[in-house]
C-alpha positions in Angstrom: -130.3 -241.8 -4.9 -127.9 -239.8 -7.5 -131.1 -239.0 -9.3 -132.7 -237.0 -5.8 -129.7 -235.1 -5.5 -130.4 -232.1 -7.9 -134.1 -232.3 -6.8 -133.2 -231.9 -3.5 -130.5 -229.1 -3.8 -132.4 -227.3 -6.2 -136.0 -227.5 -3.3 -133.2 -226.4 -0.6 -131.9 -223.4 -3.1 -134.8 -221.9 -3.8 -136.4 -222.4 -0.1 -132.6 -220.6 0.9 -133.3 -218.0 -1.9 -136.7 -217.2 -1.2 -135.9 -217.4 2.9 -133.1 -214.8 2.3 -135.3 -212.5 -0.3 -137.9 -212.3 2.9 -134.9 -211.7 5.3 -133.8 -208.8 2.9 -137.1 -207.4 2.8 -137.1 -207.1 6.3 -133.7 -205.9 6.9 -133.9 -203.0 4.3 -137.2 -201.4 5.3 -139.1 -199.9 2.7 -139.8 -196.2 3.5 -142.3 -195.9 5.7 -142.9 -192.2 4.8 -145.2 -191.2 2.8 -145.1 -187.4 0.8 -147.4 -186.4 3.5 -145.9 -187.8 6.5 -142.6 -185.6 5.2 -144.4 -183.3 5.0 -145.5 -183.2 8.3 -142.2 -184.1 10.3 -140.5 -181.1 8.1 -143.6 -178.9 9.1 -142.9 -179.9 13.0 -139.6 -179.4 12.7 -139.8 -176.0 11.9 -142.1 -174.9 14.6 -140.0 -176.5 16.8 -137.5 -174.2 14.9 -139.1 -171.2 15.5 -140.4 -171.7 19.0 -137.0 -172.0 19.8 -136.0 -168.8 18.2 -138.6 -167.1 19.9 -138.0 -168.5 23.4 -134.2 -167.8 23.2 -134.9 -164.3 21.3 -137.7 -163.3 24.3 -135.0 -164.6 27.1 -132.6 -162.2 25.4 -135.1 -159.0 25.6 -136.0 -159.7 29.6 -132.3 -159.8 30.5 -131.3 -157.0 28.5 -134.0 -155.2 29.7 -132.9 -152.1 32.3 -135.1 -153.3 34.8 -133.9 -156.6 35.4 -130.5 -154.9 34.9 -131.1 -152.8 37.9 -132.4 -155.8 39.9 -129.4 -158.1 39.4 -127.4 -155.3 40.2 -129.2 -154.6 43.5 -128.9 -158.2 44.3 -125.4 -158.7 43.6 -124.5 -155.2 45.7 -126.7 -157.0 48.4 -124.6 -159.6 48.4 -120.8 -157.7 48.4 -122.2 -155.4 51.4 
């Protein structure tokens, strides 16, 4: 029996120490990106970027506009009369 012990242990170790290499594997992901695929999510990102820009920059010009000026205008002198 004294002479299984160390076999034993040692079997259990390295099943603990392989078990827990596996479990760090999955923990810590390896990066899933590739150069390409950062690529990509930066190249998304930016037109997401400059739609943005555009949108808010094209929201600006129609309510800076004199026309629609003139229309809120009307429609908030509607309103006091």
């Amino acid at each position: 029996m004294v002479g299984n012990e160390p076999n034993s242990t040692g079997g259990t170790m390295q099943r603990s120490l392989k078990l827990a290499s596996q479990l760090s594997r999955i923990i810590t992901v390896e990066p899933l990106l590739t150069h390409w695929g950062f690529a990509l999510q930066a190249a998304m990102a930016l037109i997401v970027i400059v739609l943005c820009t555009l949108t808010v920059a094209a929201l600006e010009i129609s309510l800076l506009s004199d026309e629609s000026l003139s229309a809120l205008e009307a429609v908030i002198t509607g309103i006091t009369k």
